[in-house]
N, C-alpha and C positions, 0 to 999 in steps of 0.2 A: 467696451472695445469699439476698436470705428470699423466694424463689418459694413454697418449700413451706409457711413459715409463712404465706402468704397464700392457699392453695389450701386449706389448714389450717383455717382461718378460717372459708370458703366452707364446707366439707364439713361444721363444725357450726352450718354455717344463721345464720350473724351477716351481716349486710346490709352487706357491708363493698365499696367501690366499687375502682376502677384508681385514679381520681384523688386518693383518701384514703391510696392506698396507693404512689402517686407522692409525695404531700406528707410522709407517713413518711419514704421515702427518701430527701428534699431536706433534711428537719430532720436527720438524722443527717448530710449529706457537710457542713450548716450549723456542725456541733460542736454542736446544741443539749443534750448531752448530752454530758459529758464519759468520755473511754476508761476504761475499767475492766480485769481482769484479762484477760489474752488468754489464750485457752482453747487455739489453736495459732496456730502462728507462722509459718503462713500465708496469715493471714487477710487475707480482700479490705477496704476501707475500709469497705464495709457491711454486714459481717460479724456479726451480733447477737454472735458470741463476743466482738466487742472491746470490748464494754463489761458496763455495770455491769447483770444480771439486774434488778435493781429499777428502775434508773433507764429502762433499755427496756421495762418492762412498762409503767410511767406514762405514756412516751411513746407509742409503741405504743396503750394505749387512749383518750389524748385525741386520738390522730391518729386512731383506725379505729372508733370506738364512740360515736354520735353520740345513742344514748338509752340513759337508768341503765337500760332496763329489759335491755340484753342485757348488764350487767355479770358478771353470773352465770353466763351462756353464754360470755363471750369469758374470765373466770377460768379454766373448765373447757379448753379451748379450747389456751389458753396452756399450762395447764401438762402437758396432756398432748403437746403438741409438744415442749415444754424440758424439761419434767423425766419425761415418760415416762408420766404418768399418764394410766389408763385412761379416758375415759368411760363416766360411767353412765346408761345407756338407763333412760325413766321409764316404760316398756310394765311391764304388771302381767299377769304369765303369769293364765291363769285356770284354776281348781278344775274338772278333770273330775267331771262328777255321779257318775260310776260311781265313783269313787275315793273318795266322801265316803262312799257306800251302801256300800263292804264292808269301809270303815274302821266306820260303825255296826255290819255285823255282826258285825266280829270284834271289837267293845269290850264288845256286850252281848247278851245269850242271848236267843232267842226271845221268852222271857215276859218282861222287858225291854223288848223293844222292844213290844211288844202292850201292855203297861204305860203306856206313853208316849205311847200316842195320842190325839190333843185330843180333848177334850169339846165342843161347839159352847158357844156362851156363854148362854143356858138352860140346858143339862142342868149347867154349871159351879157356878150359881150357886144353882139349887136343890138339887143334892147340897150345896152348903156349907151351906146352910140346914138342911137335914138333919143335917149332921157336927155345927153347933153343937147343934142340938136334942137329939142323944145322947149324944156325948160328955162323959165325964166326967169324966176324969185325961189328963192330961200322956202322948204316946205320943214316941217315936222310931226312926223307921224304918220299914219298910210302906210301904204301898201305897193305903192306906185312910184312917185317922183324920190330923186335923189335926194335926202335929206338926214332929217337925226330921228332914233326910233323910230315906234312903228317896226313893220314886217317887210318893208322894201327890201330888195338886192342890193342895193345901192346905198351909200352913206353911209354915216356911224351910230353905234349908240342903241340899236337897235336888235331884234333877234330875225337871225336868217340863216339856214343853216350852211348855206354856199353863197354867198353875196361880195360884194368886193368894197370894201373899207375904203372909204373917203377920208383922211383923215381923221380925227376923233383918237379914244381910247379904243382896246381892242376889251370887249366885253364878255362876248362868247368864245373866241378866238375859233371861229367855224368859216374865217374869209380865205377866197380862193386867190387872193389878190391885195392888196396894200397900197396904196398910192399915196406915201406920203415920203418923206424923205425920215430915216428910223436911225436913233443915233441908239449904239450897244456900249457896255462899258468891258473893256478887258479881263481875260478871268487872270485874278489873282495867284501870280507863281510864288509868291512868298508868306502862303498863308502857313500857318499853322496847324500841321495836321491834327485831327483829333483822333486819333488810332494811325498805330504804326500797321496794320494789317496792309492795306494797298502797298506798302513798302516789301512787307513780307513775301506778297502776292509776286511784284514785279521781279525780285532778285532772281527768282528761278527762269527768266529770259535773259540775262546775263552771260554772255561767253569772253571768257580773257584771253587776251593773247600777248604775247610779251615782247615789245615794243622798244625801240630806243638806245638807248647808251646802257653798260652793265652796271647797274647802281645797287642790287641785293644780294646779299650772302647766298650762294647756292649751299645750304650744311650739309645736304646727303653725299654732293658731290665733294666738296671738301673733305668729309670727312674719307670716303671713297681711297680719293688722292691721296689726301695724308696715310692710308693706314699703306697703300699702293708704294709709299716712296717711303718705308718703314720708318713713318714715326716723325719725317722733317713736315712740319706745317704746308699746305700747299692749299691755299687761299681761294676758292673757285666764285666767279659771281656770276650775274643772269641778268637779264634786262627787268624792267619794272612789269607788271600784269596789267593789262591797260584794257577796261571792257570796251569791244570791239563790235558790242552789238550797233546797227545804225536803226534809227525811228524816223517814221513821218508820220505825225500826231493831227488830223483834222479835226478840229470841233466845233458843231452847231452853236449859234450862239441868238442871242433874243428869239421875244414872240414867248412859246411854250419851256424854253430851255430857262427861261428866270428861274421855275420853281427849283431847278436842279444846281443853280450858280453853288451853293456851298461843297455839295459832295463833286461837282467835276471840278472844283479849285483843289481840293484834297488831291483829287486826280493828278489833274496839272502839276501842282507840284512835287507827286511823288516822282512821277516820271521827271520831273528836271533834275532834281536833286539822286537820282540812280543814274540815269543814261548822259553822257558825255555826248554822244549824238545822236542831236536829236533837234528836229526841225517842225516849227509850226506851225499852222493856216488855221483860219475861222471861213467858215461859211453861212449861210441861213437855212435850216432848213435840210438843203440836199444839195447838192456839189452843183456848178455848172461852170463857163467857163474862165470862169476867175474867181481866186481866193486872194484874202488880206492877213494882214498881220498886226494891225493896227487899227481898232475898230472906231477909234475917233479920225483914222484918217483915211478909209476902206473908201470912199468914193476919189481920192487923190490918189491913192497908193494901191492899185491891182496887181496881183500875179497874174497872170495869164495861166490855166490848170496847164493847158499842152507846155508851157514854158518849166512848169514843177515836176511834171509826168520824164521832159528830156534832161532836167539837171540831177535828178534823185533818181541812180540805176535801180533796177532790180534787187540789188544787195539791200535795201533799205525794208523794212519792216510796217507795214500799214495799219495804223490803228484812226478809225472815223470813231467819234464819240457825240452822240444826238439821240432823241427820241424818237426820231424816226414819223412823229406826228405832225402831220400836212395832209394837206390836198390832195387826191389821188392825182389830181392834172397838173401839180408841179414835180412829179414824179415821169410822165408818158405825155404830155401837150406842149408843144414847141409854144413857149408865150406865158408859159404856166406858173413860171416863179411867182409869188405874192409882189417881189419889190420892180422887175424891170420885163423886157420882152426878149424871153432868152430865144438864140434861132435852134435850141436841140434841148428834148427834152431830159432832165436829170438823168433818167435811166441810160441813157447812154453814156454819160460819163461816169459813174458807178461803173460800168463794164471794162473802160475804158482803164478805170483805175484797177481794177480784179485781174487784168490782164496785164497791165504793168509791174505791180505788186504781187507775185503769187502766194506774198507770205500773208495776209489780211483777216482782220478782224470789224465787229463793227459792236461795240459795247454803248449800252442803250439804258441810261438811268431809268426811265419808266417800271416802276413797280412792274415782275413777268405777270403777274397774273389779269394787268390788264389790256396785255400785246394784243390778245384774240378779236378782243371788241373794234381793235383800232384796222381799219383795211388799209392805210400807207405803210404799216407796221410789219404787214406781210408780204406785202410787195416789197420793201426793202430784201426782208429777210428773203426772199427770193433770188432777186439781184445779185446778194449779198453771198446764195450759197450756204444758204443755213448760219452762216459764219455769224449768229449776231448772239450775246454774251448781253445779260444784267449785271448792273454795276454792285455787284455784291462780293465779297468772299469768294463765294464758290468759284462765279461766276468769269471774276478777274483771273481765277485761278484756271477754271477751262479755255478762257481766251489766250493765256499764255502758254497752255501746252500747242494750242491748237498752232500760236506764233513758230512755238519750237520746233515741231514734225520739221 
């Protein structure tokens, strides 16, 4: 009998009923599935071994799985009953501090780590003022002049856990600053998703309202009329359902947000392909006061944020998508951005936007379990009003109730 596949079910949390799990057993004594290889020979009539693995998976899930979104969960589910496979728990063990601290000392000596330790962002930046004032030749390595590795503030190539990137690759990505000109590539609207779940997620922010010229058979109300005017036909129609919800989509883009380009392109394009309105910006980082849309031509082509803040009322729906991982001083230091010298520091326009939009979220691909380690992370979510959401399942799915209040 399949008791155990049905306790199976239950144990990893699939919302699966007695009576979905009666209506299984009624379709198989039905024959809706014809016998497949018999696995032993002697097997009861509703034996999953007498038939065909594939054809009882499909039944099985269109009898006991009544939303796509637990498709993934009852996959895992199945095949660890039938074929043996393990489940994999999504807990993210977490980094003891004492384990990180004597991994730093045993990787680097004393004067190393004494070497390494931040400058506040004054003394940063007038020491570099300084470095360009004397230097004169090209150095590498040290501790001191502006050059490649080595433990300097200054240059590239190097490890410094606050220093400000001259050019170069970004190595550690721990710069409070960037001084190069940084070209990003667009994320991708017509990828291909790989799970329809973010599709599933989003629909439930959806509101219709019915719009336009009467182009759809109303049947309740015709039928209504018709039986109303005994029996003579009377035809009733209604305008089309036209979802009514409106979006403004910001999203972080280069630096730290490369590792995440596959799943916010998923993103991206679920939201285009659901929302009819829906409007886009990229930023770096954290908001300041201009966004682009076009990231090979973001130093030619600026919004102005005050210019998108007065075109896009209150009616419109806020979602920021980034990691939230920076510098605390591009966050609270007028000048702080990595790429230019902004005159207000990010936090302020974060408020800016919370107060324009009171509908707002801020979903944040970074793995949750390692938000705590990160301090811009918290500070956002501060800003932000708790409002910040992991780009998971769950996660999409509490960002969109939180849309709908």
């Amino acid at each position: 009998m399949l008791i155990d596949f049905f306790y199976s079910l239950r144990k990893a949390k699939l919302p699966v009923s007695v009576s979905e799990f009666l209506m299984l057993l009624k379709s198989l004594e039905a024959g809706v599935i014809g016998p497949g290889t018999r696995l032993r020979s002697d097997a009861s009539p509703l034996d999953a071994s007498e038939y065909s693995l594939d054809d009882f998976y499909f039944l099985s899930r269109m009898a006991l799985v009544k939303d796509e979104k637990n498709y993934d969960k009852f996959d895992k589910a199945f095949a660890a009953y039938f074929k043996g496979v393990d489940t994999i728990g999504e807990r993210m063990s977490q980094i003891p501090q004492d384990w990180l601290k004597k991994t730093l000392e045993r990787d680097f000596t004393p004067e190393q780590i004494s070497a390494l330790k931040s400058m506040d962002w004054d003394d940063l930046m007038r020491t570099l003022q300084k470095r360009l004032e004397e230097q004169k030749e090209r150095h590498e390595g040290g501790s001191k002049w502006i050059g490649t590795g080595g433990t300097s503030p200054f240059g590239h190539s190097g490890i410094n856990p606050r220093g400000i990137r001259i050019g170069g690759e970004s190595k550690q990505r721990s710069a409070v600053k960037v001084w190069e000109q940084r070209q990003y590539k667009d994320y991708d609207d017509s990828i291909e998703l790989g799970t329809r779940n973010i599709k599933v997620a989003l629909r439930r922010l959806r509101k219709f309202a019915r719009e336009g010229a009467a182009e759809e058979l109303d049947i309740e109300d015709t039928i209504r009329s018709t039986a109303v005017n005994a029996g003579y036909l009377d035809i009733k129609m209604i305008p089309e359902r036209h979802n009514n919800v409106k979006l403004l989509l910001l999203m972080d883009i280069g630096g730290t947000m490369d590792e995440h380009v596959a799943r916010v392109e998923e993103l991206f394009s679920a939201v285009k392909s659901e929302f009819k309105h829906l409007e886009f910006f990229y930023f770096h980082n954290c908001v300041y006061d201009y966004l682009w849309k076009n990231n090979k031509r973001r130093y030619a082509e600026k919004f102005p944020t005050w210019d998108i803040i007065r075109k896009y009322n209150k009616d419109h729906k806020l979602i920021l998508v980034g990691d939230a991982t920076m510098s605390p001083y591009e966050i609270v230091q007028p000048g702080g951005s990595v790429e230019y010298n902004n005159e207000e520091p990010g936090a302020i326009w974060l408020q800016r936007l919370s107060t324009a939009y009171p509908k707002f979220v801020w979903i944040n691909p970074e793995p949750q379990g390692v938000w705590q380690y990160r301090q811009s992370i918290a500070m956002i979510q501060n800003l932000m009003g708790q409002k910040m959401f992991p780009l998971t399942l769950s996660g999409l799915e509490g960002a969109i109730r939180n849309l709908s209040k």
